[in-house]
C-alpha positions in Angstrom: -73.8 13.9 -0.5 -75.4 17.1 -1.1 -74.7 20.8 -1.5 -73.2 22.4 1.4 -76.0 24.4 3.4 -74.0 25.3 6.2 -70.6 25.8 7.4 -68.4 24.6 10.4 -65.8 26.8 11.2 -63.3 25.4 13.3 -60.3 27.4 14.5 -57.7 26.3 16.9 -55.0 29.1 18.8 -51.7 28.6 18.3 -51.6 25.3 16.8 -48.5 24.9 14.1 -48.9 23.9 10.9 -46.4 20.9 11.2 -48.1 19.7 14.5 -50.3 17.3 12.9 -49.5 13.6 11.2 -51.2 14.8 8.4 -48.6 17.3 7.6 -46.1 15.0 8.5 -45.1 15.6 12.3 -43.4 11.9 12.9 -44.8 11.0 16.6 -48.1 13.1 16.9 -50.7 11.1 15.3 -53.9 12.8 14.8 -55.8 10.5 12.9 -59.1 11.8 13.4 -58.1 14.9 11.6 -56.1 13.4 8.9 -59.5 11.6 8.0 -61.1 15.3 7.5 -58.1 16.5 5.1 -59.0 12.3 3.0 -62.2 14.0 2.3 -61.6 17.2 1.6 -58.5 19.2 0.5 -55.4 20.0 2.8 -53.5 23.1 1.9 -50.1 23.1 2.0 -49.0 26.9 1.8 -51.8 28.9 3.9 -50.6 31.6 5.8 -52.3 34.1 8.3 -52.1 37.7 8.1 -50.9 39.0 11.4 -48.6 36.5 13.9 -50.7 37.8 16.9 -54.3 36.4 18.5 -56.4 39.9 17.2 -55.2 41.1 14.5 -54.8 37.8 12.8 -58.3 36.9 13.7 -59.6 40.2 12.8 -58.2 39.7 9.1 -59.7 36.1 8.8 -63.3 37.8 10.1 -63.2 41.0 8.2 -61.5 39.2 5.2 -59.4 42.2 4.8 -55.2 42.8 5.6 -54.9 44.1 9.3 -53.6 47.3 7.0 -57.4 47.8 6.2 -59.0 47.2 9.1 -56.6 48.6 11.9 -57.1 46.5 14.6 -53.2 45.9 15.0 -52.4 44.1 17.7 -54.8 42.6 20.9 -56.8 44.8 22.4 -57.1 47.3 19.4 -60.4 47.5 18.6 -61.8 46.9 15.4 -63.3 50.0 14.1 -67.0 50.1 14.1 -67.8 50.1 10.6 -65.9 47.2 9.4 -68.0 44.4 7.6 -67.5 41.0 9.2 -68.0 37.3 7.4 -71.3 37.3 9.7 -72.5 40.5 7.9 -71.8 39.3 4.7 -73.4 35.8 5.5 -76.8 37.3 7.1 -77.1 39.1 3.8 -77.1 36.5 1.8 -79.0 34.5 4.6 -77.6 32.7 6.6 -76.7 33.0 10.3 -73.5 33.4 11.6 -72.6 32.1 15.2 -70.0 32.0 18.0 -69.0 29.0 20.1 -65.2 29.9 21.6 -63.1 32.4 21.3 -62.4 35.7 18.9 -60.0 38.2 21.1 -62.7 40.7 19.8 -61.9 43.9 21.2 -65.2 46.6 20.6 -64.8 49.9 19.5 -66.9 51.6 22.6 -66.1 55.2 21.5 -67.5 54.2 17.9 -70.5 52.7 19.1 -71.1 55.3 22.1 -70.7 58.2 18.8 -73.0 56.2 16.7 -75.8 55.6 19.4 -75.4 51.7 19.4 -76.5 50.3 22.3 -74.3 47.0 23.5 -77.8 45.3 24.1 -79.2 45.9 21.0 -80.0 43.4 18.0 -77.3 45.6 16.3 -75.5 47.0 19.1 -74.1 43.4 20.2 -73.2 42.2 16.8 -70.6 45.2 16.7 -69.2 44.7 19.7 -68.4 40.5 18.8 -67.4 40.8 15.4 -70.3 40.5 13.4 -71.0 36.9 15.0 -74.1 36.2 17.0 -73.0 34.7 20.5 -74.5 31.1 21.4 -70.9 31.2 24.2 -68.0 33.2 23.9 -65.4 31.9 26.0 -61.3 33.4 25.0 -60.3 31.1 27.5 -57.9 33.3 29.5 -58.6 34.4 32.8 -55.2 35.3 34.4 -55.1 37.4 37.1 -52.5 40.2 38.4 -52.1 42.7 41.1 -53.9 44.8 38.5 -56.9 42.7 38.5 -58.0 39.9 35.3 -56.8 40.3 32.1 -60.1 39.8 30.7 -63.0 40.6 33.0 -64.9 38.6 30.5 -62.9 36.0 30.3 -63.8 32.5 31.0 -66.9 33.0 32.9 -69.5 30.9 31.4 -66.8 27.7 31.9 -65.5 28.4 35.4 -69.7 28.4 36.3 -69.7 25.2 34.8 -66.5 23.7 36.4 -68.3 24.8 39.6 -71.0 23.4 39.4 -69.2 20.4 38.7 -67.6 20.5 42.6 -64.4 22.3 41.1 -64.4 24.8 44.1 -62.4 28.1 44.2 -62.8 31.6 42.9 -61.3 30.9 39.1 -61.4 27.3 38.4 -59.6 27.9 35.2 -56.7 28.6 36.6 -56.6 26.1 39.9 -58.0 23.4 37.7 -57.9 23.2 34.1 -54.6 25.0 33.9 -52.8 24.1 37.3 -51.7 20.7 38.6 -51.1 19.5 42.2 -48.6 18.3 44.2 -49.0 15.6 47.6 -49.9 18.3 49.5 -52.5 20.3 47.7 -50.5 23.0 46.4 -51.7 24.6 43.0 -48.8 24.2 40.2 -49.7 26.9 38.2 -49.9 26.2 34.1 -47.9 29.9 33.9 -45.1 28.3 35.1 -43.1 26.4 32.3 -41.5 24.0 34.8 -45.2 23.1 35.3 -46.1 22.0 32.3 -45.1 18.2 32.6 -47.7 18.0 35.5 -51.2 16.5 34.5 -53.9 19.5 34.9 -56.1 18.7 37.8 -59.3 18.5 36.1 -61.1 15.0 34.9 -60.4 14.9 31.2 -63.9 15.3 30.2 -64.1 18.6 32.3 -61.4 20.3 30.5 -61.4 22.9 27.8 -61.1 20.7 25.0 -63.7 18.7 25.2 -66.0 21.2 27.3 -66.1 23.9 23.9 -66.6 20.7 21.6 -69.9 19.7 23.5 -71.2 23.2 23.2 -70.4 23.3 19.6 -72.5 20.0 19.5 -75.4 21.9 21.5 -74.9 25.0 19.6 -75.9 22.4 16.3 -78.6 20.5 17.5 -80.8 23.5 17.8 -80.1 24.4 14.4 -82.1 24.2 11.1 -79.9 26.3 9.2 -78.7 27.5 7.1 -76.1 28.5 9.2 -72.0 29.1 9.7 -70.8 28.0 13.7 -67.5 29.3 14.1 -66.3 26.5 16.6 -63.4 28.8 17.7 -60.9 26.3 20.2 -58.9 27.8 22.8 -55.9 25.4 23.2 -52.9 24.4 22.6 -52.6 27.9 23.5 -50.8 28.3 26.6 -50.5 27.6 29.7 -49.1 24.3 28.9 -50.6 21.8 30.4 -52.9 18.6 29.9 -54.9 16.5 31.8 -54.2 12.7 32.1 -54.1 10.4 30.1 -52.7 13.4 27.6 -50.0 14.4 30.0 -48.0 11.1 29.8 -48.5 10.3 26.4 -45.7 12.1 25.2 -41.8 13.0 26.9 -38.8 14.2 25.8 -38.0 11.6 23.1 -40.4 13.2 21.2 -39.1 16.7 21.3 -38.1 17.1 17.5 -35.0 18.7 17.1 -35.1 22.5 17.5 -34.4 24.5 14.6 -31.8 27.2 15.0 -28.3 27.8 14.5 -25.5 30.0 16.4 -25.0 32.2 13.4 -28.4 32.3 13.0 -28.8 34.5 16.8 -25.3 35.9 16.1 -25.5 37.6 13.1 -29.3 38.0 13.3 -30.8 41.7 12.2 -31.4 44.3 14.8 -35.1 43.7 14.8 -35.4 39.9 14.6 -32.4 40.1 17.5 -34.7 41.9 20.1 -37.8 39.4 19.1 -34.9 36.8 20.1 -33.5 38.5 23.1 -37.3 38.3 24.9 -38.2 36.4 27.9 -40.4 33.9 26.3 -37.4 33.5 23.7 -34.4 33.4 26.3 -37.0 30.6 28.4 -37.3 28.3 24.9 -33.4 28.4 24.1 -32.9 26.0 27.0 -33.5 22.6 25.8 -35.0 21.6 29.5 -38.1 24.5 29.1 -38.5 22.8 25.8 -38.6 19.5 27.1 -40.8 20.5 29.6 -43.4 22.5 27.1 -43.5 20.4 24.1 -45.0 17.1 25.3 -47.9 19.1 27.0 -48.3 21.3 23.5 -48.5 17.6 21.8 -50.7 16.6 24.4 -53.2 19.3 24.2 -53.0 18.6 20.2 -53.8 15.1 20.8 -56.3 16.0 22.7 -58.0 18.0 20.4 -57.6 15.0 17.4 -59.8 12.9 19.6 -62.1 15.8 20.0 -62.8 16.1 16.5 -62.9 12.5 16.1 -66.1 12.8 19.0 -67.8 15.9 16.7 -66.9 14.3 13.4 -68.8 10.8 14.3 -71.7 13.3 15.9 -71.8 15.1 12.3 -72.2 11.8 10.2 -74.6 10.0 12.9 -77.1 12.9 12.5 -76.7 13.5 9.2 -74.9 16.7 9.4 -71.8 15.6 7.3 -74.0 15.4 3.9 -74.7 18.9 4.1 -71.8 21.0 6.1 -68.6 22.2 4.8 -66.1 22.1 7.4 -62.9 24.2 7.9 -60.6 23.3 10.2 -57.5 26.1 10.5 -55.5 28.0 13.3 -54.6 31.7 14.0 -51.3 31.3 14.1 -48.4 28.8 15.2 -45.9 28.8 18.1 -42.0 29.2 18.0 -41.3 26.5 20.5 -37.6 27.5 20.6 -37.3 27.6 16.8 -35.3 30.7 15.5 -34.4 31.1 18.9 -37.8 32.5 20.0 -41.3 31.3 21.9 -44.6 32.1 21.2 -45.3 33.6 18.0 -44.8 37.5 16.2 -42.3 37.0 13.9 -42.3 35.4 9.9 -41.1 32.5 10.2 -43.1 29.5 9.0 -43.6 28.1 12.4 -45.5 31.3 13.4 -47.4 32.6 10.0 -48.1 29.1 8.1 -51.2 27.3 9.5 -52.8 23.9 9.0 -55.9 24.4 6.4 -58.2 21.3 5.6 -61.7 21.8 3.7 -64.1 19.6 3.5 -67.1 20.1 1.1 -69.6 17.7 1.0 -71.1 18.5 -2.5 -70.6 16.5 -5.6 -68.6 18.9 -7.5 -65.8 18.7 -4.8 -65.4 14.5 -5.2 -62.4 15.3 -8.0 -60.2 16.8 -5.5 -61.1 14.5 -1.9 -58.0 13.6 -0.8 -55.5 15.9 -2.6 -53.1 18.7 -1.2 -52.8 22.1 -2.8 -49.7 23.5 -3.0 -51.3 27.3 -3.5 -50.2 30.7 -1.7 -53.4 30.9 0.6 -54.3 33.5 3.0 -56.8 32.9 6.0 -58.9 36.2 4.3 -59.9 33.8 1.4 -62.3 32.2 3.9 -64.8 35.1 4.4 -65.5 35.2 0.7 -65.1 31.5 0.2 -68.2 31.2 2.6 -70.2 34.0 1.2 -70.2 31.6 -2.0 -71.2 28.5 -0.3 -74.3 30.6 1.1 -75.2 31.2 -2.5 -73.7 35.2 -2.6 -71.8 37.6 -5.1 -67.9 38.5 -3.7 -68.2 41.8 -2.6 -64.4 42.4 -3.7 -64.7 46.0 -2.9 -64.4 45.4 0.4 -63.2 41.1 1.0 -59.4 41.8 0.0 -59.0 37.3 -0.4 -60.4 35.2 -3.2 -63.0 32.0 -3.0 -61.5 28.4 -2.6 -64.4 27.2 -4.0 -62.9 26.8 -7.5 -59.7 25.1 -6.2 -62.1 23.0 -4.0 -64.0 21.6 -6.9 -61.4 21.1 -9.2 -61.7 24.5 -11.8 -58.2 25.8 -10.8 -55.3 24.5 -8.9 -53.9 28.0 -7.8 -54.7 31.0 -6.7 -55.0 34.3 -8.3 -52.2 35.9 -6.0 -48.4 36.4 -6.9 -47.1 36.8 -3.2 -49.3 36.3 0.4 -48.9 39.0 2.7 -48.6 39.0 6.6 -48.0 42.1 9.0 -47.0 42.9 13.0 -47.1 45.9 14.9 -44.8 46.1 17.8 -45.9 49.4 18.4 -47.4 49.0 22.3 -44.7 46.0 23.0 -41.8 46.3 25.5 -39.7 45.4 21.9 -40.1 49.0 20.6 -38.5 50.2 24.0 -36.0 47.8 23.3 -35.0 49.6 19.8 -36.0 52.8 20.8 -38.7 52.8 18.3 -41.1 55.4 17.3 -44.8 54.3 17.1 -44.6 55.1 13.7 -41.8 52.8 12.8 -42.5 49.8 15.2 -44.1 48.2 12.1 -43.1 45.1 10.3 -44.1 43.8 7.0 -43.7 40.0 5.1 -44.1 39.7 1.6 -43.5 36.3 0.5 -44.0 33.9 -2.4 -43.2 30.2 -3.1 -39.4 30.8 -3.5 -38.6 33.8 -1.6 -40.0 35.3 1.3 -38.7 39.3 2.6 -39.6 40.9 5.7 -39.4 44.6 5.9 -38.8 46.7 9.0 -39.8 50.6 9.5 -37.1 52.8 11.0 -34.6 52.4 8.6 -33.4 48.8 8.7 -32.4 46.3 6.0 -34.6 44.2 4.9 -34.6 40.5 5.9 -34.7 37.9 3.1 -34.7 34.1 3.2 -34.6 31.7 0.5 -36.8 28.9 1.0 -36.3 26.9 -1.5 -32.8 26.6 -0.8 -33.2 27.0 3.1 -36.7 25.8 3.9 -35.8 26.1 7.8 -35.2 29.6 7.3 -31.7 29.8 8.7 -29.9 32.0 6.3 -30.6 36.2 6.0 -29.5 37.4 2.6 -31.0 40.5 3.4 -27.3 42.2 3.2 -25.8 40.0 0.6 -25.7 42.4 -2.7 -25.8 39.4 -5.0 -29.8 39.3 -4.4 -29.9 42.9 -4.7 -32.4 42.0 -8.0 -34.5 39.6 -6.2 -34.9 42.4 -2.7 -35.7 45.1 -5.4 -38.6 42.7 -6.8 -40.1 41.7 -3.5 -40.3 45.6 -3.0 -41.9 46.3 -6.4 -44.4 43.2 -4.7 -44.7 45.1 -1.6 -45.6 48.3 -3.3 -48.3 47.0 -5.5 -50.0 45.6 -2.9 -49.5 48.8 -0.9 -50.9 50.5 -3.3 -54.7 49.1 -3.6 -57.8 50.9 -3.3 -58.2 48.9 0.0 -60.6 51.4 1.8 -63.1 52.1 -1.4 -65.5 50.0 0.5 -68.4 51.8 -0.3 -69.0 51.4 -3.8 -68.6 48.2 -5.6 -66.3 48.1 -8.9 -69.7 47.9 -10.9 -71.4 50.7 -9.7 -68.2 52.7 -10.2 -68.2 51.8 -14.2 -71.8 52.4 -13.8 -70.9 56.3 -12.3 -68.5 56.8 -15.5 -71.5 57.2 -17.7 -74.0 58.8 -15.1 -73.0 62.1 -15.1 -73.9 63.3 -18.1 -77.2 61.9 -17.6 -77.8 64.0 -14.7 -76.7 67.7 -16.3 -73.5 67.8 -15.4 -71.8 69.3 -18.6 -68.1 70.3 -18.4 -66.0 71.1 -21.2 -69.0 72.0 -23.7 -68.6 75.5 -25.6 -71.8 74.9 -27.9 -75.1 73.6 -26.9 -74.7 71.9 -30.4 -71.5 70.1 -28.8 -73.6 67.8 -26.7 -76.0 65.2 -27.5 -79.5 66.6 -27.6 -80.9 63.7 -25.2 -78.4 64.8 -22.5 -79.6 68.8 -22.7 -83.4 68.8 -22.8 -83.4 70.4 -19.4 -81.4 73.5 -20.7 -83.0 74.3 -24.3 -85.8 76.1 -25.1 -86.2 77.3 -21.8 -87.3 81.0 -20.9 -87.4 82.6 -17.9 -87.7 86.9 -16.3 -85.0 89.6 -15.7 -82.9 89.7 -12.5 -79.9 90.8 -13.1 -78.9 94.6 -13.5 -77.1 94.1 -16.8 -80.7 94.0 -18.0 -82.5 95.2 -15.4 -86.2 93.7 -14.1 -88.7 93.6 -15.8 -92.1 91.9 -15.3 -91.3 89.0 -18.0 -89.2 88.0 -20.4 -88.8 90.1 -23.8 -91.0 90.2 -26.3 
């Protein structure tokens, strides 16, 4: 093995954390990927920053809190000036590309005041998140009375699936995410009661496996170094799976949900309207869940042989000696836990992902094979890869810290006291729900190993569970005054890390020490009565220095006095 040279950067959407055997789900067996975290190093506690497609991803790309970079929610765009991990990598040379999916949203009024032209060199790496597009693809081309969703959307695969005899105007949807019936009718995927049909697609032809090929043809062409950001767009719904996925798994492997009738009876006002949605009335019956969850395992299956196909591809060329690979997810999916589908709320199944590293060079062989138990956050990847291609941290402007030295053995834990995760409901149907002002349709999670506090604008309680205790996350102590101390403390937590310089991006913390002293070098002398009270090197520019008459005290004159 050698030093890693370039990176694989795989991301999955919505996969949970505790949807893989490696993390100890009992029926799903994903071998292939529980080979990457014997080689590398799985961790155990990493959590995303945002439980929402953009915002999360925009974090994990800027390597900054959605706080900094403001692209809240999907759709918001992310301001043109933010720095991205492909910024940061090209600097320090090497390139940065896109095979999948980002939810990138461009900043068009930025770039139109700036002069950037979409087709530009420049222009385009604004507009897709710093990365350099060998195919995007977000995988999502539903389409409404409004028209698609995502004009974009898709387009590259449904020529593919076309060309391939898959006939009709959006393949994605008739195909890959639809099943039949006897007579020809489209299921759609959108519909849950759909989701135990196989897709109507030959296996090979699907998503999965489609994305993994053009990762591999993204790599071939490559001498490097370089970072691919392999970016997966399943098991993100719809729900469904080709054969032989679709019948792998039934309703005997549904694990039990986790909920309880307190838990939706006396839940907080906020976390009652998150419950009280459609997705999460649909996943409190057990037959939508029964329905959903062995497609979900499916598609997760699916993806295990996947990387089983791109990880023998890696060693047989050679590009396992010298490739670190990261294998994560945005964020998780409810599934009827808490009493909610999909994702944006705190709990665990939403904002804890899977995180596996594997770094190919010798000084990583101590910890092959090991799980760290360490408060992660996905922005620790943008400066962990600036290391591996040989930079400096800018930490004036990446907000995580560098695995590298828990990946080769130096440390054990990170630098951080608490991990930090954020969701703005401000342009959701929820803040109707509460009659929330745009202002206070803001949520915040602070949380460490033993406690973990949500904190909701507009007046509200906090919410606090202990997860030591209550590792399902069941209980809210939010209103029980005998962990008045520990609320206040998670607040003092929450106000630190309010309080960082997060937008003095323009100036590292060097050259600031550097400024202290520059001042007086350049003539700027406040506070001095005497000449004699300053150092003579710092006033050469103002002694001895003679010049004529201009003002009327003295009156002008051709010179100075004699």
């Amino acid at each position: 093995m050698t030093k890693a040279k370039n990176i694989l950067f795989i991301m999955f959407d919505q996969l949970r954390w505790d949807y893989l055997s490696c993390y100890g789900h009992p029926h799903l067996q994903t071998p292939h990927i529980d080979r990457l975290a014997s080689k590398g190093v799985r961790f155990d506690r990493a959590y995303i920053q945002s439980p929402i497609c953009g915002s999360s991803r925009m974090s994990t790309y800027t390597g900054r809190y959605v706080h900094s970079h403001g692209a809240s929610w999907n759709n918001i765009p992310l301001k043109v000036g933010e720095r991205t991990m492909g910024d940061h990598l090209r600097d320090n040379g090497m390139g940065c590309w896109l095979v999948g999916k980002t939810h990138m949203k461009a900043d068009a009024e930025g770039m139109a005041r700036l002069g950037l032209e979409p087709d530009s060199i420049i222009g385009a790496r604004v507009a897709e998140c710093g990365f350099d597009v060998f195919e995007r693809d977000d995988g999502m081309r539903p389409e409404g009375p409004d028209g698609f969703y995502d004009n974009g959307g898709a387009l590259k695969y449904n020529e593919y699936l076309r060309e391939k005899g898959y006939d009709s105007d959006n393949p994605w949807h008739d195909f890959a995410n639809s099943g039949l019936d006897d007579e020809g009718n489209v299921l759609s995927g959108w519909f849950l009661k759909y989701s135990n049909q196989p897709a109507n697609i030959e296996e090979d032809d699907s998503e999965t496996p489609y994305l993994t090929r053009r990762g591999m043809d993204f790599m071939a062409r490559q001498d490097g170094p370089w970072c691919c950001h392999l970016s997966y767009i399943k098991p993100h719904w719809p729900y469904i799976v080709p054969e032989p996925y679709a019948s792998i798994y039934g309703p005997e492997h549904v694990l039990p949900v986790v909920r309880s009738d307190a838990e939706r009876d006396q839940a907080h006002p906020v976390l009652k309207a998150f419950m009280d949605t459609k997705v999460g009335k649909a996943f409190s019956e057990q037959h939508v869940r029964d329905a959903v969850i062995p497609a979900y395992m499916g598609l997760i299956k699916q993806i295990d042989d996947q990387m089983g196909v791109l990880f023998n591809w890696l060693e047989d060329t050679g590009r396992m000696d010298d490739t670190m690979i990261v294998l994560t997810s945005d964020h998780g999916d409810f599934l009827g836990d808490h009493w909610m589908g999909e994702k944006t709320f705190f709990q665990d199944a939403a904002t804890r992902v899977p995180l596996i590293i594997y770094d190919p060079s010798p000084e990583a062989d101590a910890t092959r094979g090991t799980v760290c138990d360490a408060l992660v956050e996905s922005i620790d990847l943008a400066p962990t890869f600036v290391e591996v291609a040989g930079g400096k941290v800018p930490g004036h402007i990446l907000e995580g810290e560098s695995l590298l030295p828990i990946l080769h053995g130096a440390r054990q834990d990170t630098l951080r006291d608490f991990v930090i995760c954020e969701y703005d409901y401000s342009g959701s149907p929820i803040a109707t729900k509460l009659n929330a002002d745009v202002r206070d349709a803001v949520t915040f999670m602070i949380a460490n190993k033993k406690w973990k506090m949500i904190h909701c604008e507009g007046g509200f309680r906090p919410i606090l569970f202990d997860l030591e205790n209550d590792p399902q996350e069941l209980v809210d102590l939010g209103d029980s005054n005998a962990h008045s101390t520990v609320i206040s403390k998670m607040y003092d937590h929450l106000f630190t890390w309010t309080r960082r310089a997060a937008q003095r991006t323009t100036r590292s913390e060097e050259q600031l020490l550097e400024m202290r002293s520059k001042s007086g070098g350049r003539g700027v002398m406040i506070g001095i009565y005497d000449e004699n009270d300053a150092p003579l090197e710092l006033t050469p520019k103002y002694r001895d220095r003679v010049a004529p008459h201009h003002s009327k005290r003295h009156g002008k004159t051709a010179g100075p006095k004699t």
